[in-house]
N, C-alpha and C positions, 0 to 999 in steps of 0.2 A: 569377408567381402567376397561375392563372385569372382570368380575367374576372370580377368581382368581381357584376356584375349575371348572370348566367348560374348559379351556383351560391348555396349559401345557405347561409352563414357565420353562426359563430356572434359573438358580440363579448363582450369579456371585460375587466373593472376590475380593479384590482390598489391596494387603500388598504389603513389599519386594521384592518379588518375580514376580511382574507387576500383571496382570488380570489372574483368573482362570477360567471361566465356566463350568458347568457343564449343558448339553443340557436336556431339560424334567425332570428336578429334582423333579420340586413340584409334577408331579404324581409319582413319586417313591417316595416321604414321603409320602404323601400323602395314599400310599400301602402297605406301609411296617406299617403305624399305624393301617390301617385297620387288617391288617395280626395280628398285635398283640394282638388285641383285640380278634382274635378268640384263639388265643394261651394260650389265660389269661396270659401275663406277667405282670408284676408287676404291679397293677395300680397307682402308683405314675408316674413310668416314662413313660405310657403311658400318663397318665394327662397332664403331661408338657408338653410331644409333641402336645397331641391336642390343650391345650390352646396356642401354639405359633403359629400353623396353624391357628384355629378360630381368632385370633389377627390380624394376618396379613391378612387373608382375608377379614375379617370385616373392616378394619381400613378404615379410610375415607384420610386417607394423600397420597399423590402423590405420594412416595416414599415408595414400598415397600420393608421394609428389615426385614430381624430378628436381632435381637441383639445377642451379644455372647454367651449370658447366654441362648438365645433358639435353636442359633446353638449350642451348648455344650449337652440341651437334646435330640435335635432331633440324633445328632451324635450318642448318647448312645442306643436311640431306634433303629434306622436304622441296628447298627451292630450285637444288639441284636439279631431283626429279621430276619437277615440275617444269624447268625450262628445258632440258633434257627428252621428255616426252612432245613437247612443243616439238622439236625438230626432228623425234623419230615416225610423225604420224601427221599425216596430209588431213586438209577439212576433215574429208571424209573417214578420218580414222584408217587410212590405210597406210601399211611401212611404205617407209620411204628412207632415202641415208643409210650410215653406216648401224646408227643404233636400232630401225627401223627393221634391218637383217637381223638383228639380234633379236625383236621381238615377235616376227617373223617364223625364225628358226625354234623360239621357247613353243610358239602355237602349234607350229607340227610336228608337235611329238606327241607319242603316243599317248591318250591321257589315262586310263586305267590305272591304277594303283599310284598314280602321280597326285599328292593332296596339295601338292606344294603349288601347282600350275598356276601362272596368272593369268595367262592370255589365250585366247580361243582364235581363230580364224574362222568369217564367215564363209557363205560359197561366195558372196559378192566381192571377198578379200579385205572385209574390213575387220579391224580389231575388236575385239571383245574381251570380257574378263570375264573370269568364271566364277559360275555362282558358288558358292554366298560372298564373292567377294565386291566391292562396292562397283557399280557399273563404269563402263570408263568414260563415259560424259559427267557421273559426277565427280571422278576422278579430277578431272580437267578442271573442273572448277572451285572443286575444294582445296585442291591443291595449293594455288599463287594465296589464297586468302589465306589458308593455314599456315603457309608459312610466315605472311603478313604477321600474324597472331602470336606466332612463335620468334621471328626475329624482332617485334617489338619488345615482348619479355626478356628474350637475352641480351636487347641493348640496355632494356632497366636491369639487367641483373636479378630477376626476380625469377624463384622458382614457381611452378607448374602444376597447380594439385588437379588429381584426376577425380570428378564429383559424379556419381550416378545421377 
C-alpha cells in the first residue's frame, strides 16, 4: 500500500447502521494533530493520537485500521482542535486569545528549512496554512464533521479502516 502519510485516504465503519465513509479523513487527523501541537494541548492526548497514526502508517499488515481505543483518541483530539481553533481565530481568520498567540508566534518564524510549519501569516494578518497542507477554511470545516464521524465510531465501539 502507498505511504499512507503521502496520499489521502478515506476511512470507513462498518456497524448497524451499514457503511459510513468519511472522504480524506486521514489528512484531516492527520491536521488537526498537527494544529495541536502548535496549540500545546495536552500532551497525552496528543501522544495517543500520534502513536495510532505512526501505528497504522508504519504497520506492515494489509489491512489498515484503527482499533476502537485509537479511534476513541483520535475523536478526542480532532474535536479538541476543532473547538480550540474556534476560539484561537476571529471570522476573519485572524489570532485572537491566548491560543491565538500561540498560532501567531508558530507563523513568524522563520520558514526555511522548517517542513513541519503549519501556519503562515498574511500581510492583512490573517492565518493561513501552508501548502500542501489542507487550507484553513477547509480545516474549519472538516474538522466538527470529522470528529462527528469519528466520535460516533467510538461510541459504537467499532474500529476504523482506512480505504483508498
Amino acid at each position: 500500500m502507498k505511504e499512507l502519510m503521502y496520499v489521502r485516504p478515506s476511512y470507513e465503519t462498518r456497524g448497524d447502521g451499514g457503511v459510513r465513509q468519511f472522504a480524506d479523513a486521514h489528512r484531516g487527523i492527520r491536521m488537526a494533530v498537527a494544529i495541536a501541537e502548535v496549540l500545546e494541548l495536552p500532551f497525552t492526548l496528543v501522544s495517543r493520537a500520534r502513536d495510532a497514526i505512526e501505528r497504522l502508517e508504519n504497520s506492515g499488515d494489509e489491512d489498515h485500521r484503527f482499533t476502537p481505543s485509537e479511534v476513541a483518541a483520535l475523536a478526542e483530539i480532532v474535536e479538541l482542535v476543532a473547538r480550540s481553533l474556534d476560539s484561537a481565530l476571529d471570522e476573519d481568520n485572524r489570532p485572537r486569545g491566548e491560543l491565538g498567540t500561540l498560532i501567531r508566534q508558530e507563523a513568524e518564524k522563520p520558514t526555511e528549512g522548517d517542513f513541519d510549519r503549519v501556519f503562515e501569516l498574511g500581510e492583512d494578518g490573517r492565518v493561513a496554512t501552508i501548502y500542501p497542507r489542507m487550507p484553513i477554511d477547509a480545516v474549519q470545516e472538516t474538522l466538527p464533521v470529522l470528529a462527528d464521524f469519528m466520535n460516533h465510531a467510538a461510541a459504537s465501539g467499532l474500529p476504523v479502516d482506512v480505504v483508498d
